[in-house]
C-alpha positions as CSV (number, residue, x, y, z in Angstrom):
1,X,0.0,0.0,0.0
2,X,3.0,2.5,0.6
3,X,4.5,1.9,-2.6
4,X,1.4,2.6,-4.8
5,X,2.1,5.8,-6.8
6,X,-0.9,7.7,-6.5
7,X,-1.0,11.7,-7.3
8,X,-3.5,12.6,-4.4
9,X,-2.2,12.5,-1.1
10,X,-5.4,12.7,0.2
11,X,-6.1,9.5,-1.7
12,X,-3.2,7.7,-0.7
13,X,-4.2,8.0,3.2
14,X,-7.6,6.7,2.6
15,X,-6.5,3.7,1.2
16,X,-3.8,3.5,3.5
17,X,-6.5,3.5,6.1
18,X,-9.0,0.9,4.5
19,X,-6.1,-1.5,4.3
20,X,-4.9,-1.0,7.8
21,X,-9.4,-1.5,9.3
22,X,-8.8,-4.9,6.8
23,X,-6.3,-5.9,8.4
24,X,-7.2,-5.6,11.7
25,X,-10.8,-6.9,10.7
26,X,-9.3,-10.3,9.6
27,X,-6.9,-10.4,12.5
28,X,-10.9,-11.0,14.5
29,X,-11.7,-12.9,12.3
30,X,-8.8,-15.7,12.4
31,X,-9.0,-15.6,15.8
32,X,-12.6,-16.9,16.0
33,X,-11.3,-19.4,13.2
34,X,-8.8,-21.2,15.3
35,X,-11.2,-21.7,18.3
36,X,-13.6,-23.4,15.7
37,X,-13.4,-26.4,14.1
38,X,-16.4,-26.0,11.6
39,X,-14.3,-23.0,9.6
40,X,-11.4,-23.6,7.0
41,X,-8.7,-21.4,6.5
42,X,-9.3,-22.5,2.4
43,X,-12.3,-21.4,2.0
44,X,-11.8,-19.1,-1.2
45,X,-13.4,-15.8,-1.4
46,X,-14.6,-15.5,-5.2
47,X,-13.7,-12.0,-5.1
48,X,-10.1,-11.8,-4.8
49,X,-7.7,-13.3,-7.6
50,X,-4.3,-13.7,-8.3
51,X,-3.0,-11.3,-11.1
52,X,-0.1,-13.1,-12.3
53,X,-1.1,-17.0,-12.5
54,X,2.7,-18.1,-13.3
55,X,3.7,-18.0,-9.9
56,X,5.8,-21.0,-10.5
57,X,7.2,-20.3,-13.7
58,X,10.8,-21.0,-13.2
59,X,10.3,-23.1,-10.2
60,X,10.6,-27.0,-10.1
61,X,8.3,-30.1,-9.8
62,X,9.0,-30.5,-6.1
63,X,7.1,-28.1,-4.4
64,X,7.5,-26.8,-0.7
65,X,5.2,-28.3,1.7
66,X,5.1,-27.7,5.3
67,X,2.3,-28.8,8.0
68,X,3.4,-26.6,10.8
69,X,-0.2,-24.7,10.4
70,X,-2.7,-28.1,9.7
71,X,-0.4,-29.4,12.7
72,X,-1.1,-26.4,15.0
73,X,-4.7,-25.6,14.3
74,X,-5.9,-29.6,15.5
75,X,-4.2,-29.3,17.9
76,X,-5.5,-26.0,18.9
77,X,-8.9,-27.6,18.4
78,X,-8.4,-30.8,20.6
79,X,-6.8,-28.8,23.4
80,X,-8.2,-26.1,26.0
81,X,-4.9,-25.6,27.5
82,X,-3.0,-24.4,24.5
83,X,-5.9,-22.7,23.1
84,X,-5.5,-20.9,26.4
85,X,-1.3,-20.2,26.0
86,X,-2.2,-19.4,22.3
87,X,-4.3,-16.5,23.4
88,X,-2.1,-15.4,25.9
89,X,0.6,-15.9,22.8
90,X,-0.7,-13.2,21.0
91,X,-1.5,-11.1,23.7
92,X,1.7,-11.1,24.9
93,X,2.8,-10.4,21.0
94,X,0.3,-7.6,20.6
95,X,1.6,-5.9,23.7
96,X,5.6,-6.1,22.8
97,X,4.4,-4.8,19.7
98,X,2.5,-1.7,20.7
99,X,5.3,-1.2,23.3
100,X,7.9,-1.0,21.2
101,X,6.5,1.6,18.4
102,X,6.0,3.8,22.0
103,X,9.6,3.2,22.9
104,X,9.1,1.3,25.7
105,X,11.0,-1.7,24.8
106,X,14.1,-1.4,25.6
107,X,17.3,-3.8,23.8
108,X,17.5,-7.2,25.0
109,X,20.6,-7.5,22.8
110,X,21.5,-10.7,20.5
111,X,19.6,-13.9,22.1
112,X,21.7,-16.7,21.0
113,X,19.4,-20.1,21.0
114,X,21.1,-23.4,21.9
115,X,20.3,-25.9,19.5
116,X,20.2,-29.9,19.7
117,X,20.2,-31.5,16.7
118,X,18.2,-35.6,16.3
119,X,19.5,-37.6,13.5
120,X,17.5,-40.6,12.9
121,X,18.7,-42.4,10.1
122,X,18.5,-45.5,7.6
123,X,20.9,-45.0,5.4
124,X,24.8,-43.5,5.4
125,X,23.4,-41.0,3.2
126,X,20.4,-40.3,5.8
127,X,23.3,-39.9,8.3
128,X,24.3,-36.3,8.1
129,X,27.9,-35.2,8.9
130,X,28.8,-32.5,11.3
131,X,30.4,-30.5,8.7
132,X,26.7,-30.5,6.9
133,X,24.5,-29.8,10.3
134,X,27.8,-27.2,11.3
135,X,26.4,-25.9,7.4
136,X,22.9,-25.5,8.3
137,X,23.3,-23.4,11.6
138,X,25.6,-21.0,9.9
139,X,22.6,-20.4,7.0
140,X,20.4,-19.7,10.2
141,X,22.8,-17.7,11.7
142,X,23.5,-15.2,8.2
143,X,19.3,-15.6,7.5
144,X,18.6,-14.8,10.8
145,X,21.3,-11.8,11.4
146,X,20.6,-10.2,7.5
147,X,24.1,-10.7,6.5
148,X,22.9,-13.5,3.7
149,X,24.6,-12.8,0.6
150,X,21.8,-12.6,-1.6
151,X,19.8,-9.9,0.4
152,X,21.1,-7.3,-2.1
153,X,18.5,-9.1,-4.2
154,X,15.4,-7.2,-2.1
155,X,13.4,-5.0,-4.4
156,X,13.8,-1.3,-3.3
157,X,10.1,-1.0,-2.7
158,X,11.0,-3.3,0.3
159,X,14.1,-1.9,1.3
160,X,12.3,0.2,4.3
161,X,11.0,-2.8,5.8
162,X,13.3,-5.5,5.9
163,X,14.1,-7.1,9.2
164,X,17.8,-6.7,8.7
165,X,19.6,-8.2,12.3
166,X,16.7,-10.3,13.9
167,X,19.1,-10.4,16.7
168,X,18.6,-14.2,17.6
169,X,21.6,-16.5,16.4
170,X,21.8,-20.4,16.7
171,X,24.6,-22.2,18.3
172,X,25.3,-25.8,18.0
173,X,25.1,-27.7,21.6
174,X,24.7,-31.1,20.6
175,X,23.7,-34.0,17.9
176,X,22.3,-36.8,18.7
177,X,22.6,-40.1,16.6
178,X,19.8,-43.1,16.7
179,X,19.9,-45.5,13.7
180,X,16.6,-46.7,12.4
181,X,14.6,-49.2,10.3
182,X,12.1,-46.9,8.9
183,X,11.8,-45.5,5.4
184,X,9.4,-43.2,5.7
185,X,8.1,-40.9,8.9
186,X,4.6,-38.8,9.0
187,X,3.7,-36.1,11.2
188,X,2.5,-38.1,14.2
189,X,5.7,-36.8,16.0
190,X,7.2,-40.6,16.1
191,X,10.6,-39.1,15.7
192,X,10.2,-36.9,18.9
193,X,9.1,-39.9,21.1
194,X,12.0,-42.9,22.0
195,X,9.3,-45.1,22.8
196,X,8.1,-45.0,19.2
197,X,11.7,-45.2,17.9
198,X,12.7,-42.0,17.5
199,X,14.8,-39.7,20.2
200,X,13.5,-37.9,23.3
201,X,13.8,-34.2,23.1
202,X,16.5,-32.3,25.2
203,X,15.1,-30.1,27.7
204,X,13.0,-28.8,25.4
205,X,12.4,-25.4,27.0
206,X,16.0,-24.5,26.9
207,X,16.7,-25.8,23.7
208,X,15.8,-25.7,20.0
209,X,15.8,-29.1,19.2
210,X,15.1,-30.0,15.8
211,X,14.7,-33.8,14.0
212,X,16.2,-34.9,11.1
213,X,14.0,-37.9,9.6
214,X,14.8,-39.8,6.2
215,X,11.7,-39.2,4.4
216,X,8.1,-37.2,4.9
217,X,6.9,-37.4,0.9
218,X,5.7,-33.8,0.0
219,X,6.6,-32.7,3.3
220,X,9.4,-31.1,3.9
221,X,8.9,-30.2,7.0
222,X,7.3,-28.9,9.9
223,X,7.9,-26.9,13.2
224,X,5.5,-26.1,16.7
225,X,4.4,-23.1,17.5
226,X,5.5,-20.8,20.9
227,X,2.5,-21.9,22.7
228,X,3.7,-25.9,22.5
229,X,7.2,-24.2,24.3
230,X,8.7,-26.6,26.9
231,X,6.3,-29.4,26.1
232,X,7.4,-33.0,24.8
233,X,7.1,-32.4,21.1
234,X,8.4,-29.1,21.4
235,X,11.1,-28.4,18.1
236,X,11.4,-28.7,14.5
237,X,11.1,-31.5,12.2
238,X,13.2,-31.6,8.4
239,X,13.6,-34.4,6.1
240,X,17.1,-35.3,5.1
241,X,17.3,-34.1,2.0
242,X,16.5,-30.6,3.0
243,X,18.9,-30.1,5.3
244,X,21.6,-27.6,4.8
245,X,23.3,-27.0,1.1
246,X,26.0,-29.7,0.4
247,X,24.3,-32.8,-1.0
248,X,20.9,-31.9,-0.3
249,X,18.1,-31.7,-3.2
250,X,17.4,-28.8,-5.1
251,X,15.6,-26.8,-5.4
252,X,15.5,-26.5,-1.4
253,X,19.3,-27.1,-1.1
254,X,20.3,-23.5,0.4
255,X,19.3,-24.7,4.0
256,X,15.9,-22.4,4.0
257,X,14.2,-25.0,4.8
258,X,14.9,-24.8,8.4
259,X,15.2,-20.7,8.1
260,X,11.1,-21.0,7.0
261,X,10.6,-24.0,10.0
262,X,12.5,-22.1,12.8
263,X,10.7,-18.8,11.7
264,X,7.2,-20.4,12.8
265,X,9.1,-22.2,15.9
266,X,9.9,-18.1,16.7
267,X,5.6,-17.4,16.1
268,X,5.3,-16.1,12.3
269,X,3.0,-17.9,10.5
270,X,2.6,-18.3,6.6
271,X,2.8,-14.9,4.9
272,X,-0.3,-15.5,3.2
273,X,-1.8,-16.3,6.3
274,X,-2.9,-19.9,5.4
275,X,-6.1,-18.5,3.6
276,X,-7.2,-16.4,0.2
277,X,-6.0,-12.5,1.3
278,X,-5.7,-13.8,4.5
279,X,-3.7,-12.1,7.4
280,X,0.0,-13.4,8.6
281,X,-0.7,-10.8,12.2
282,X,2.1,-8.7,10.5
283,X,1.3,-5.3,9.4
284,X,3.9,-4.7,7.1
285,X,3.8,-7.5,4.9
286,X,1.4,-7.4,1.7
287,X,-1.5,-9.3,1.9
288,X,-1.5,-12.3,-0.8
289,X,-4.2,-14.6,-2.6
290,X,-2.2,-17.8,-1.6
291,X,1.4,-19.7,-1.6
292,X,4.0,-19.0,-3.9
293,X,6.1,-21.2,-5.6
294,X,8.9,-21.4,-7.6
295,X,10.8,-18.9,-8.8
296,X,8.3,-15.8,-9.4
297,X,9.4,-12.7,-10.8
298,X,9.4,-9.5,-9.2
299,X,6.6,-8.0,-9.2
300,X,4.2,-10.6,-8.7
301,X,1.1,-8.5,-8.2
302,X,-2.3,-9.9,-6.6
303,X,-5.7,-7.8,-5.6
304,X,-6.8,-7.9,-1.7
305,X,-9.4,-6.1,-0.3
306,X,-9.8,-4.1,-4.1
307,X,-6.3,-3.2,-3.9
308,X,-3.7,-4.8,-6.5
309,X,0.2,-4.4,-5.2
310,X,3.3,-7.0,-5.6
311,X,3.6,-9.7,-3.1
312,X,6.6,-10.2,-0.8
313,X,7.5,-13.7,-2.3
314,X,10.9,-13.7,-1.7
315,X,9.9,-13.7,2.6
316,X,11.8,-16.7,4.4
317,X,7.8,-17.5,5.2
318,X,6.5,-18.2,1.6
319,X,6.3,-21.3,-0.4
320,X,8.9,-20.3,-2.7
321,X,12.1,-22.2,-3.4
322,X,15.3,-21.5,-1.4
323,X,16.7,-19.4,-4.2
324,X,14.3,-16.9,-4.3
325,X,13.9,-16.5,-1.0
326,X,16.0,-13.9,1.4
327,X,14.2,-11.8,3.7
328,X,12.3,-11.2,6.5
329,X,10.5,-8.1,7.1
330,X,10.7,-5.6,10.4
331,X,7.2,-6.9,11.5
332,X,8.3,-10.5,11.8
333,X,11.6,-9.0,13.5
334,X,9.5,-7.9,16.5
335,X,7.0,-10.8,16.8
336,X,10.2,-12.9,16.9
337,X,12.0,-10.6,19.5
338,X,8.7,-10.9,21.5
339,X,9.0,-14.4,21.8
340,X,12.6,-14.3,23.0
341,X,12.5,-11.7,24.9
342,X,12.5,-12.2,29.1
343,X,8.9,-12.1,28.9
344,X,8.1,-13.8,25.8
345,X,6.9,-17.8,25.4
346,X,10.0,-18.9,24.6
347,X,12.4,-17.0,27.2
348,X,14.0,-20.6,28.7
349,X,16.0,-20.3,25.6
350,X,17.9,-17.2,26.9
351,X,19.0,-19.4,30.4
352,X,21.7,-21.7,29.1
């Protein structure tokens, strides 16, 4: 909406408005939709469309899938108490937020997040090295701090709003190593569970621990949200061949896999908040018709609400493939610091 040229100023704030009331009238409106299990985020709303219908031209077979959403919302649905923490969640989120554009806030510094890595393999190949796990924290550590080489790629119309230093870096505590004899793994959370042969999570509120697993199919994989912090299943889940850059499978071999995963272990959801113009609960990203994929060109433009801009495809948080994706933007920056913060769902991660 900022970047529309528009001769009247006059003009420009009334739209500027409308889109801000839209935003916050969907923001209601997903909220009642995760305490309901009669409504679907898919429902399509006939009146908005996508303008530019090669948004995979470029792009591969494979495309991204990740169930960190279909995962969160039943169990949202089948469970008071984290429907309860989810509230509190994004109350918590809401209130950092509207804090820090006062100034109240003030710098908690660079949270560095210890991170425990689960290897359950088959196959030598399915048996990572430490130089390619050592490979994947350093792509969450340049993602994650803005110094990713290919962030000179961000279109100038988003310039103003990228996150630049989220100010939370990833250091390698431990991996952990469990042979296996299955070939394939679903998202039942078998991996996270010893009893079911897969590996018991490390103090999960303290550490990001994250699964590696052969093989999910289309999944590539999938994360829990801040309100699941400290419990059992608590971490991150990526299939083998996703997993950092040497020897993985293109086109997800650049390790942002994990950068996407982690982001909705740190509380951002899908930019095109899992639902036609739907609403991500950041106010500085574009509202979208759906998922990306690909390789789109910039700009990709779509019509929300009556107003037809160019998406943010290239966010950590879309579907698009690891190559054209390398930013996050400075409203994702503070729902993460949120989190992280002293007060924030995930502050046992600050301790160790």
């Amino acid at each position: 909406m900022k970047y529309l040229y528009i001769n009247s100023r006059l003009f420009n704030f009334i739209i500027v408005t409308k889109y801000i009331f839209m935003k916050k009238l969907m923001y209601g409106v997903l909220m009642l939709s995760f305490l309901s299990a009669c409504n679907s985020d898919t429902i399509a709303n006939s009146g908005e469309e996508s303008d530019n219908l090669a948004a995979v031209a470029g792009g591969s077979a494979l495309q991204r899938g990740c169930a960190s959403e279909e995962i969160r919302k039943a169990a949202l649905q089948s469970s008071p108490e984290l429907r309860q923490k989810y509230s509190e969640l994004e109350s918590k989120t809401e209130k950092f937020e509207n804090d820090f554009k006062l100034g109240k806030v003030l710098a908690d510094g660079t949270v560095e997040i210890p991170v425990v890595v689960n290897v359950l393999y088959r196959t030598s190949t399915e048996n990572l090295s430490a130089a390619r796990i050592a490979e994947q924290i350093a792509v969450l550590n340049a993602d994650y701090g803005g110094t990713n080489t290919d962030a000179s790629k961000i279109p100038t119309a988003f310039q103003g709003i990228k996150a630049g230093d989220v100010k939370v870096r990833f250091r390698l505590a431990n991996t952990v190593r469990k042979a296996t004899t299955k070939t394939s793994w679903s998202t039942n959370d078998a991996m996270k569970k010893a009893s079911s042969g897969g590996i018991d999570a490390t103090s999960p509120a303290n550490y990001l621990n994250i699964w590696i697993v052969g093989n999910m199919g289309q999944i590539l994989g999938y994360a829990t949200f801040p309100e699941s912090s400290g419990l059992w299943n608590d971490g991150v889940v990526i299939a083998a061949p996703y997993f950092g850059k040497t020897g993985a499978s293109s086109p997800f071999n650049q390790g942002r896999t994990a950068t996407h995963e982690v982001g909705h272990y740190l509380n951002l959801r899908h930019i095109w908040g899992d639902a036609n113009c739907g609403n991500d609960l950041v106010s500085d990203t574009p509202t979208q018709t759906a998922a990306n994929y690909g390789k789109p060109s910039y700009p990709l433009y779509n019509t929300c609400s009556g107003v037809q801009r160019s998406v943010m495809f290239m966010n950590y948080m879309d579907y698009v493939d690891d190559a054209a994706m390398f930013m996050f933007s400075a409203g994702q920056k503070t729902r993460m610091q949120s989190v992280v913060a002293s007060s924030g769902a995930r502050s046992g991660l600050r301790v160790l």
